[in-house]
PAVO-233127 format. One record per residue (C-alpha): x, y, z. Coordinates in steps of 0.001 Angstrom, whole numbers, plus 524288, in hexadecimal, padded with zeros to 5 digits. Layout:
[[X,Y,Z]]
...
//
This chain:
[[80000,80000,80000]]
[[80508,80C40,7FC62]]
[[8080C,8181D,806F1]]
[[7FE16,82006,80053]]
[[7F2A4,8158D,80092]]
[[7F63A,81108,810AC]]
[[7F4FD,81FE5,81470]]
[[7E85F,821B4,80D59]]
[[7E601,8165E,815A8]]
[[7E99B,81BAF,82333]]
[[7E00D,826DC,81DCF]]
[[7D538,81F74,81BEB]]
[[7D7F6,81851,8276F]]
[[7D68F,82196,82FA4]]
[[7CB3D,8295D,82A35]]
[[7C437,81AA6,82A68]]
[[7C8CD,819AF,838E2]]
[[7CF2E,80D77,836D7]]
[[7DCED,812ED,837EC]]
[[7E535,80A2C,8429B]]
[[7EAA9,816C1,849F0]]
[[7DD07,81C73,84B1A]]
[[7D702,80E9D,84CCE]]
[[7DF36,80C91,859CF]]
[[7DBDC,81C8B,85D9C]]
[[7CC61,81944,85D47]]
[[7CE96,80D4B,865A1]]
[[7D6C0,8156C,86FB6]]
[[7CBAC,81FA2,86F66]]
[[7C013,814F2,87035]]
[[7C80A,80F56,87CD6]]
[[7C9F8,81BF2,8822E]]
[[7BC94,81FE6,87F76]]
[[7B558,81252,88646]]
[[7BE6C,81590,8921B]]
[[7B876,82169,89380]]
[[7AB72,81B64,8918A]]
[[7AEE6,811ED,89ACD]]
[[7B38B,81C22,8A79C]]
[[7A7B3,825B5,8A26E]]
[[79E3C,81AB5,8A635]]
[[7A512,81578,8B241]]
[[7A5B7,8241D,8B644]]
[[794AE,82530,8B30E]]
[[7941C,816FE,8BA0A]]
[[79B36,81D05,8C61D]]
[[792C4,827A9,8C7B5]]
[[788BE,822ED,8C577]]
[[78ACF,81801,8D0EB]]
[[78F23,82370,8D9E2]]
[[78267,82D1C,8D6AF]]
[[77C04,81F9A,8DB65]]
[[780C4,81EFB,8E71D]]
[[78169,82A03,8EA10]]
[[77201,82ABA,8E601]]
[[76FA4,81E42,8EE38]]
[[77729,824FD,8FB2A]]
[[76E24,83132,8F8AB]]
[[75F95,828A4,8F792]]
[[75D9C,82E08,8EBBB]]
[[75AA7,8216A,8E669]]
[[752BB,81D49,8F308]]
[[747CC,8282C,8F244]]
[[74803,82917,8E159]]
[[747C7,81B9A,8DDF9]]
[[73C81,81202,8DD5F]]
[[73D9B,80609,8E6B7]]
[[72F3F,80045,8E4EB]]
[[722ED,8047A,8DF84]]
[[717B9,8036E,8E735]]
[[70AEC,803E9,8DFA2]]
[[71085,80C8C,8D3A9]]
[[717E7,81566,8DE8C]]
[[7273F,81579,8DFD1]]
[[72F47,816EF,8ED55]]
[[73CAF,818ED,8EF09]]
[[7475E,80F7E,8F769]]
[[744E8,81A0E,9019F]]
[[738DE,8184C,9046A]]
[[73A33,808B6,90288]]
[[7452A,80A16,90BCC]]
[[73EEA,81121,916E7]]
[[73332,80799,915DA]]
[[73BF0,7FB71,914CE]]
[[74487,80079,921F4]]
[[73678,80286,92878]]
[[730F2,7F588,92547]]
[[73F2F,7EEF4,92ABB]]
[[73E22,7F796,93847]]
[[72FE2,7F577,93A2B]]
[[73461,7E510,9389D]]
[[7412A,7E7A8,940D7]]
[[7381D,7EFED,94B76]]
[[72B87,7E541,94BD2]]
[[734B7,7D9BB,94E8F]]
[[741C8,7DEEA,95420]]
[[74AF1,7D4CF,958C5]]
[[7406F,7CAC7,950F6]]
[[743EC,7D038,944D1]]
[[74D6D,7C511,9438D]]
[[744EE,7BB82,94563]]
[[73F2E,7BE74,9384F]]
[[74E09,7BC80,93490]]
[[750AA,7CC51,93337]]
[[75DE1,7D07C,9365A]]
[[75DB6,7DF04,938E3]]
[[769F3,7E074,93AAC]]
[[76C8D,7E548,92DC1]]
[[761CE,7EF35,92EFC]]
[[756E6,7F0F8,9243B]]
[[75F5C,7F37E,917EC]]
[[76811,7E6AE,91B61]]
[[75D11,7DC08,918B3]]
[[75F5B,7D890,90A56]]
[[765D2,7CACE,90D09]]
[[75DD1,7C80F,918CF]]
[[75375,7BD94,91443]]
[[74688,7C14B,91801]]
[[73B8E,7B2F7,919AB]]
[[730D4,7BBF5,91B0A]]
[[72FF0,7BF7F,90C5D]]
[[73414,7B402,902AE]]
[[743A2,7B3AA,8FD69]]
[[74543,7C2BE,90468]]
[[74B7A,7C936,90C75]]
[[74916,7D3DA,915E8]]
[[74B3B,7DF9A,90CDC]]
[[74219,7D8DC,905F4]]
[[737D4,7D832,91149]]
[[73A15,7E479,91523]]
[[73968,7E9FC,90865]]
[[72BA2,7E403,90515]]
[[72789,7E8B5,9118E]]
[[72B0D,7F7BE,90D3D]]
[[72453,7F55D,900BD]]
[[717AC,7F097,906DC]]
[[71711,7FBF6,91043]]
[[71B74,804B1,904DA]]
[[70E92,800BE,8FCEF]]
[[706D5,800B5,90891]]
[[7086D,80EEB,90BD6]]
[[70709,81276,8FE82]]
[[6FBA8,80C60,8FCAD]]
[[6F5D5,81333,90B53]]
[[6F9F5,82099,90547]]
[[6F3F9,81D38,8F77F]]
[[6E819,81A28,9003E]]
[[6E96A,8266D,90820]]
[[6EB55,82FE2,8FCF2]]
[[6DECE,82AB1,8F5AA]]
[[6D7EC,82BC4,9022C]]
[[6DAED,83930,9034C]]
[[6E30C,83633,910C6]]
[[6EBC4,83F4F,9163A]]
[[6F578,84012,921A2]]
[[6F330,84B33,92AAB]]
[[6F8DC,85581,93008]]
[[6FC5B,84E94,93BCD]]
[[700CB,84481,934CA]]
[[70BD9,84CB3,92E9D]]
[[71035,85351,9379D]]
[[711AA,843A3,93EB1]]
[[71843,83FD0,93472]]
[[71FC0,84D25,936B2]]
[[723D9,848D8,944A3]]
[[7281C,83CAF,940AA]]
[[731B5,841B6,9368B]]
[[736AC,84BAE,940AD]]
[[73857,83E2D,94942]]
[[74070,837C1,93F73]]
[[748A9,842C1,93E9A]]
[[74BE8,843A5,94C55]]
[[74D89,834D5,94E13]]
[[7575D,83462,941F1]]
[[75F15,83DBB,948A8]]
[[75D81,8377A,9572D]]
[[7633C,82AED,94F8B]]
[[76F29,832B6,94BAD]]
[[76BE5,836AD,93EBD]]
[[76BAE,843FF,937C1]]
[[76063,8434E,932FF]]
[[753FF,83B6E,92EEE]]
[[7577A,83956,9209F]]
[[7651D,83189,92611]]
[[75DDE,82B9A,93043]]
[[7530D,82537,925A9]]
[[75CD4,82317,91C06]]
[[76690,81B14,925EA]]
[[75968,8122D,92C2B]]
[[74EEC,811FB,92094]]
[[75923,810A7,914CA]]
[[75F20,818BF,90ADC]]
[[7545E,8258A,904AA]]
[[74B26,82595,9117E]]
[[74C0D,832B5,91557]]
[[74211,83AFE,91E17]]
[[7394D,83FE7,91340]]
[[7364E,8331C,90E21]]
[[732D4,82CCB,91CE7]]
[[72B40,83915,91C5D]]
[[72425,8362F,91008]]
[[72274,82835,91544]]
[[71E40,82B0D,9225F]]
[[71484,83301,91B2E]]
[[70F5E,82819,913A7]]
[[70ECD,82106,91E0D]]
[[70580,829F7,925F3]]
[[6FC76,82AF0,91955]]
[[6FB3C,81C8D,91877]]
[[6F8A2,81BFD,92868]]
[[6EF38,8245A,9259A]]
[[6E809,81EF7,91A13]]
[[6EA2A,80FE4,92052]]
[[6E145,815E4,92CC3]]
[[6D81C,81CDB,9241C]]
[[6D620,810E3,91C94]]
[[6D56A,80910,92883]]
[[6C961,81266,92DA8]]
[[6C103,80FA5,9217E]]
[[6C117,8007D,92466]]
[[6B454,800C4,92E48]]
[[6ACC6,7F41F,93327]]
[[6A256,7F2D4,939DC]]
[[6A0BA,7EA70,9484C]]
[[69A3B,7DF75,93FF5]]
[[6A56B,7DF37,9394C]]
[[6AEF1,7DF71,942CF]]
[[6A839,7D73D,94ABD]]
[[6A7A9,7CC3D,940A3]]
[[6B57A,7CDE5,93CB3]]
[[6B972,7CBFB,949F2]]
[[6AF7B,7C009,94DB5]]
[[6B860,7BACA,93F97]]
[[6C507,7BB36,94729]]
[[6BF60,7AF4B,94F52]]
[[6C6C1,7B35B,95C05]]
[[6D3FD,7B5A8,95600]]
[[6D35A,7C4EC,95B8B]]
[[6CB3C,7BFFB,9689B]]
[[6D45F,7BF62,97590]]
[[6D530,7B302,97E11]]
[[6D836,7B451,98B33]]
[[6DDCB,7A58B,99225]]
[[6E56D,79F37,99A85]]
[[6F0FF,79631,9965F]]
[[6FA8E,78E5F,99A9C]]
[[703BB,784F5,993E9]]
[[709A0,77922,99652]]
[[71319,77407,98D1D]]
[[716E6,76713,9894C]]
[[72633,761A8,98E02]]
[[72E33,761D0,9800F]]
[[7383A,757D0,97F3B]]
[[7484A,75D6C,97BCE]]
[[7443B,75BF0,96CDF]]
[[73815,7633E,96F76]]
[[72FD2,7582B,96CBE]]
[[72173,7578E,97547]]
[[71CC5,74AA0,97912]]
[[7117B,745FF,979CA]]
[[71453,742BC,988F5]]
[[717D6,75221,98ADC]]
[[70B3F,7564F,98463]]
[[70392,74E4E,98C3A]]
[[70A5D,75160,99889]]
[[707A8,7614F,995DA]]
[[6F92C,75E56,99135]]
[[6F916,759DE,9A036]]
[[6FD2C,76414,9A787]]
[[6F6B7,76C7C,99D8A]]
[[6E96C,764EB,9A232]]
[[6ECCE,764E9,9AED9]]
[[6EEBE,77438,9AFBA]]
[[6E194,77568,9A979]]
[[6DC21,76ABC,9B375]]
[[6E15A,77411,9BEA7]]
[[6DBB5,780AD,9B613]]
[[6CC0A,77A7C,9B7E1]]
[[6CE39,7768A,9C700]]
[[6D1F0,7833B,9CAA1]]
[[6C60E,78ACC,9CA75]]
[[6C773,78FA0,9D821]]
[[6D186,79905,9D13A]]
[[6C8C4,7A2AC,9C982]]
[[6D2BB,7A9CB,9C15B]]
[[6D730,7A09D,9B4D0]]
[[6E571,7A60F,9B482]]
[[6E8A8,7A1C8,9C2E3]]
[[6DFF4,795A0,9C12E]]
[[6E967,7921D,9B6BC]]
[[6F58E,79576,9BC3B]]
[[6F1C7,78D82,9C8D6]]
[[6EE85,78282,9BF79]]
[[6FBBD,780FC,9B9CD]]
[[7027D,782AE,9C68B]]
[[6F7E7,777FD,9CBF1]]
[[6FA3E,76FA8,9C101]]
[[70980,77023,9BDF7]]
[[70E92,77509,9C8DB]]
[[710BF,7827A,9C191]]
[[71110,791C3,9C516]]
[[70ACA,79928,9BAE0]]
[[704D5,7A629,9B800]]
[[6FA25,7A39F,9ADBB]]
[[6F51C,7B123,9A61A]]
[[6EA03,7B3B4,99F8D]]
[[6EC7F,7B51F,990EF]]
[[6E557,7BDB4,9866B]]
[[6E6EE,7B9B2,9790E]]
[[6E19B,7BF68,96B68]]
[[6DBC4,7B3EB,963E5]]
[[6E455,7B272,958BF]]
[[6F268,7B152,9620E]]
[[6EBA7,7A63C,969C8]]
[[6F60E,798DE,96A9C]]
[[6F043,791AB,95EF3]]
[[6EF7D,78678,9689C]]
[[6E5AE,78C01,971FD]]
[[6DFF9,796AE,967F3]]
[[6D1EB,78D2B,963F8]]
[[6D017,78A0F,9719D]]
[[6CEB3,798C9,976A4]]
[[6C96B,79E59,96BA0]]
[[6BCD0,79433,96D40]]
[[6B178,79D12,96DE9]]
[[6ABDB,79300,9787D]]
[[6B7B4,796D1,98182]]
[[6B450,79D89,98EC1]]
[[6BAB9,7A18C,99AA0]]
[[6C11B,795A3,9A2A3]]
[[6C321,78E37,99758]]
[[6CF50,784AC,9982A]]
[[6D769,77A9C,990C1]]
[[6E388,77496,98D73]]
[[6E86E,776F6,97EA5]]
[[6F385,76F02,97931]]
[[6FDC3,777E4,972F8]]
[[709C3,775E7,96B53]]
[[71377,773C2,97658]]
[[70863,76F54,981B5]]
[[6FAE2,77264,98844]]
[[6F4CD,77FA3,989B0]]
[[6EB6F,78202,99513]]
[[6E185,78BF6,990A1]]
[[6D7F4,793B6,99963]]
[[6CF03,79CB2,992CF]]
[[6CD30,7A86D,998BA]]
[[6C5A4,7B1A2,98E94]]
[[6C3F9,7B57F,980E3]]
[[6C20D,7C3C7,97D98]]
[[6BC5A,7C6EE,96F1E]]
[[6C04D,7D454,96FE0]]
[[6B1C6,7D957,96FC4]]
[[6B57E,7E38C,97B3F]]
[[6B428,7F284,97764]]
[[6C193,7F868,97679]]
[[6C429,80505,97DFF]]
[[6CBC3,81279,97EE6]]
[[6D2B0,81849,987E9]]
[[6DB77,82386,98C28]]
[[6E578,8228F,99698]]
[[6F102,82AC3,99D98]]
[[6FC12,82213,99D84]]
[[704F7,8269E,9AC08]]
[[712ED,81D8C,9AAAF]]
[[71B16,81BD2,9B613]]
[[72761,81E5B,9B52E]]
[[7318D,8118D,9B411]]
[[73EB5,8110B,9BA61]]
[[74C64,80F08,9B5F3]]
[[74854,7FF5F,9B461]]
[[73BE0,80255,9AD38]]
[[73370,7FEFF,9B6B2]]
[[72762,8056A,9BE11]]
[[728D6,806B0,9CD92]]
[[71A62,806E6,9D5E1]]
[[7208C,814C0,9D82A]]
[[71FD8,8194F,9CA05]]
[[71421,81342,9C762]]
[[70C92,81AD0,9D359]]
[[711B6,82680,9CCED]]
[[70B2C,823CB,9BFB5]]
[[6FF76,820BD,9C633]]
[[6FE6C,82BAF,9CE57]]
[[6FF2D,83646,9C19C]]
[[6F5B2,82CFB,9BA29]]
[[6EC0E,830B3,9C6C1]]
[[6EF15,83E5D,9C55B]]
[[6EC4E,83DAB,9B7BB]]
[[6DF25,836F6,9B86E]]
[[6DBB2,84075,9C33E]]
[[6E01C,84B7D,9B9F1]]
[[6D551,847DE,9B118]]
[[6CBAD,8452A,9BB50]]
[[6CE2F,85445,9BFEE]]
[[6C8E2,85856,9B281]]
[[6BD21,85658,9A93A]]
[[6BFF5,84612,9A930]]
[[6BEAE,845DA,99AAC]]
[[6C5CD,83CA6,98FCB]]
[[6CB6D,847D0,98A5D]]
[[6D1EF,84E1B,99642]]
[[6D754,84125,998E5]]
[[6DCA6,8405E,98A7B]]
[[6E294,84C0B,98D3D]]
[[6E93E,8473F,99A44]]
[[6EDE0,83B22,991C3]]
[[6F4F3,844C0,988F6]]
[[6FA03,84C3C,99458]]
[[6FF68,84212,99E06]]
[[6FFBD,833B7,995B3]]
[[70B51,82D01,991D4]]
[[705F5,821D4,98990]]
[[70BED,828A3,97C7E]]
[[701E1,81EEC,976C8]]
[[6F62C,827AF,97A40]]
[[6FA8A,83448,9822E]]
[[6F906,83B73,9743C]]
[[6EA6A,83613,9732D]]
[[6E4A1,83847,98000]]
[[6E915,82B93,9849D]]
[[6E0BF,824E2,97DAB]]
[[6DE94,81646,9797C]]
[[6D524,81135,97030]]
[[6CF54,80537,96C7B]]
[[6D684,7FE43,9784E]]
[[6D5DF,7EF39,977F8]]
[[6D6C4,7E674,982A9]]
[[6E58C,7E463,986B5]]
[[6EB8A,7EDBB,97F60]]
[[6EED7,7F5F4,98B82]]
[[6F5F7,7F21B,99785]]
[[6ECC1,7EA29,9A06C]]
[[6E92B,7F4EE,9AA5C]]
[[6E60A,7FEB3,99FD6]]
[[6E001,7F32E,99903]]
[[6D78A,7EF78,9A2EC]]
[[6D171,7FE77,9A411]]
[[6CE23,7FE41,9969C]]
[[6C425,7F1D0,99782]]
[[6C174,7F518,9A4C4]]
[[6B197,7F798,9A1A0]]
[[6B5F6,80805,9A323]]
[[6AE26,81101,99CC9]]
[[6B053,81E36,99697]]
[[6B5B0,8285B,99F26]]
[[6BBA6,81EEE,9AAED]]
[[6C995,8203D,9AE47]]
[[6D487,81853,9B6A0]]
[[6E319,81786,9B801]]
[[6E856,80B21,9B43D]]
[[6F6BF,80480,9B679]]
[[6FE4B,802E3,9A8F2]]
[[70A24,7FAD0,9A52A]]
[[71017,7F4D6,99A61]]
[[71E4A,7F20F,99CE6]]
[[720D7,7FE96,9955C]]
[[71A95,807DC,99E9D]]
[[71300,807B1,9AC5D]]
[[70AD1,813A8,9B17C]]
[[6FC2B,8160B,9B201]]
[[6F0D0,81927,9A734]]
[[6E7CC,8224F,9AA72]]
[[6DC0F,81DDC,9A260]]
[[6CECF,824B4,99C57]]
[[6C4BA,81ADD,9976C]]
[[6C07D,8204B,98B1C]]
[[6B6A3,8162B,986A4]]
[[6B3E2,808B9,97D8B]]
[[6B5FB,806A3,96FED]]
[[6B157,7FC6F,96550]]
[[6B24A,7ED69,967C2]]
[[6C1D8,7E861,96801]]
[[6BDA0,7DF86,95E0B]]
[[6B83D,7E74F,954DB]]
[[6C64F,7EF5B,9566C]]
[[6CCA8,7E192,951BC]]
[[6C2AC,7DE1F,947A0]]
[[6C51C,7EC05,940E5]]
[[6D3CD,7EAD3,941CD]]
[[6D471,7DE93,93B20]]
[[6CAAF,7E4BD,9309E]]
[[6D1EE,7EF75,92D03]]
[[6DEA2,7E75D,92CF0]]
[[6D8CB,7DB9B,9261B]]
[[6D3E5,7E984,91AC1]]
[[6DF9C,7F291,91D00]]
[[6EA68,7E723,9191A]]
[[6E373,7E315,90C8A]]
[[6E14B,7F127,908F1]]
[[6ED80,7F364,908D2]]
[[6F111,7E8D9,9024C]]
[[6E9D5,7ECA0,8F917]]
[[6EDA8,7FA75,8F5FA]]
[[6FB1A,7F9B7,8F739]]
[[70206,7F7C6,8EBBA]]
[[70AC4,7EF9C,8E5BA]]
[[71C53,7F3CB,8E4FE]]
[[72597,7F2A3,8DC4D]]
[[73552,7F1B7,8DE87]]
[[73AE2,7FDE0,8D7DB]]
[[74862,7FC93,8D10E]]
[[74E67,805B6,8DD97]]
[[74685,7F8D4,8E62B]]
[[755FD,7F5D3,8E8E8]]
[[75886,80301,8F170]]
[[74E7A,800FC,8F9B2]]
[[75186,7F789,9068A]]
[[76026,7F924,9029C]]
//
């Protein structure tokens, strides 16, 4: 090839592109170039993973993402995570040192519980539970504020400025805990994006769905022929059964077999306690009548008590024989149980067809000592102001209201000093036995007394005001179970359904 044609060549060559020289300078600049490529995306990659985090350390994510949709709605982690925290310290708070026994190990706190197995939701664990239990509460509120809004419902005042005072609490009990504020204090217990304004906004809900769940509950009305045949349904499950037992159990061998020798051996001295029981009729009250009976019989010093039992916690064992509508007063027998012989005394059965009552009442403590305990000196204290307070309000116009007022003034039952000291709808036993005993006492409106009090937690004297009878204790029953039976399945009814959102994975950590 001639020099002219190879350089005309080169010339095309290069014009083409094809030219070896420039050939190897495009492949230097096409490296050069995907390096670039290469550190310009690593360097987008980077910050975008540090805008992330630094988004995720902020709760920006938490309170603008979805985490579920309830019913068409969407809520944030936030709120998913102050529900989920509340539905783990309600659990940890109802069964305390039990919680293990449902195999929960708090010691990794609420937002630890992903690899803790859960058996009381299938293949789970107790994220999981806890999680479905935020959810359903979630929907349920909704739903009550759905309810309310349609209703026209609307929280008061009073209510606001509640819900006010219990903001103003939170504030002050962040900052008793050592914090600087509420926001770090919500954040640090209730999980990443709770702050104050959203407990607000749910504590708001919350009231509004109080409200419309008692408004609801007010429109579900029934008459007495319809409590009264709901309640003759129950067949003595809500009745209470008063009796005398006493149990005498058969000798287990070291494998904790039972003969048939043991059995029979404890059916005697069960028989022979009852035996004793009928001959000793020259002892009028059944209690000590029984108690001498066992000590007659087996050579045993006992202190029998009376007990008073609501049909449906009876033993299983003894439950048909006492809730035979045939049963009266003196009734006795021996009932065979799984580990020996029950002798059963029936004392009384009480259907709950007693008016209820209300009352108001001055509560006077005494004072404890260092040891916690109540000296006869202390106590004759307390009883002294509670005369000076009932003589107070004889000195003036001896009306319910001035004594309401004198409740307000001088109480210290927290329960009722801010309502006149007043208790409605009182059921048998659900005061301590002296105060009990005033109550269904055959008073009538108007009388007064001072009565002892004491619970373990206090000791002192109730000045008490008689205000009068209500409706039948079991119509109160028969309309609870009503409105439960008709609240639950309206609600599960209008709450609606959720759906995981793709943020599901902040929520619960």
């Amino acid at each position: 090839m001639s020099a002219s044609t190879e350089r005309k060549n080169r010339i095309a060559a290069r014009e083409a592109g094809t030219d070896k020289k420039m050939l190897q300078q495009q492949e230097a600049a096409r490296k050069q170039a995907k390096s670039r490529r290469k550190w310009t995306v690593g360097g987008v990659c980077v910050a975008l993973l540090l805008v992330l985090v630094l988004l995720l350390q902020s709760g920006f994510f938490y309170n603008h993402t979805t985490a579920v949709k309830i019913g068409g709605q969407s809520h944030s982690p936030a709120e998913v995570n102050y529900y989920y925290a509340n539905s783990y310290f309600d659990f940890v708070n109802t069964y305390g040192g039990y919680a293990s026994l449902f195999g929960l190990d708090t010691s990794s706190g609420a937002f630890g519980l992903r690899r803790q197995a859960c058996n009381m939701i299938e293949n789970g664990t107790w994220r999981d539970y806890f999680l479905q239990s935020a959810y359903g509460s979630m929907a349920q509120i909704q739903a009550l504020c759905d309810y309310a809004r349609a209703e026209g419902l609307e929280l008061s005042e009073e209510d606001l400025a509640n819900l006010d005072q219990q903001m103003a609490a939170l504030e002050a009990s962040a900052q008793s805990y050592g914090y600087s504020k509420a926001d770090t204090f919500l954040a640090a217990n209730y999980g990443t994006g709770v702050t104050t304004k959203l407990v607000r906004d749910i504590n708001r809900n919350s009231a509004l769905a109080d409200l419309a769940y008692t408004h609801k509950t007010d429109s579900l009305v029934y008459s007495d022929e319809e409590l009264e045949t709901y309640y003759a349904g129950l067949e003595g499950s809500r009745d209470y059964y008063e009796y005398l037992s006493y149990a005498v159990a058969a000798q287990a061998a070291e494998d904790g077999s039972v003969s048939d020798a043991a059995k029979a051996e404890a059916r005697a001295d069960a028989d022979a306690v009852l035996a004793a029981f009928k001959d000793g009729g020259d002892i009028e009250e059944p209690a000590e009548r029984l108690s001498a009976a066992v000590e007659g019989a087996l050579d045993e010093l006992v202190t029998v008590e009376p007990s008073r039992t609501a049909g449906d916690s009876l033993d299983a064992s003894f439950a048909d024989w006492l809730k035979d509508a045939g049963r009266k007063a003196g009734d006795c027998t021996v009932i065979e149980g799984d580990s020996g012989f029950t002798v059963l005394v029936f004392l009384e059965r009480d259907d709950n067809h007693y008016p209820t009552v209300s009352v108001r009442h001055i509560l006077v403590e005494a004072e404890a000592d260092e040891n916690g305990e109540w000296s006869d000196a202390a106590l004759a204290v307390a009883k002294t102001r509670a005369e000076e307070i009932l003589a107070e309000w004889e000195s003036g116009d001896r009306t319910e209201e001035s004594f309401a007022a004198l409740a307000e003034q001088y109480s210290t039952d927290s329960g009722s000093n801010t309502k006149g000291g007043l208790y409605e709808d009182i059921a048998k036993g659900q005061m301590v036995e002296e105060f009990d005993d005033f109550c269904f006492g055959g008073h009538k409106p108007g009388d007064t007394a001072i009565v002892y009090g004491s619970n373990g937690q206090y000791a002192g004297y109730h000045v008490v005001y008689f205000v009068g009878e209500g409706e039948l204790y079991s119509n109160v029953l028969a309309r609870n179970a009503l409105q439960r039976e008709a609240l639950n399945a309206w609600i599960t009814e209008i709450s609606p359904e959720y759906k995981e959102g793709a943020f599901a994975w902040l929520a619960g950590k």
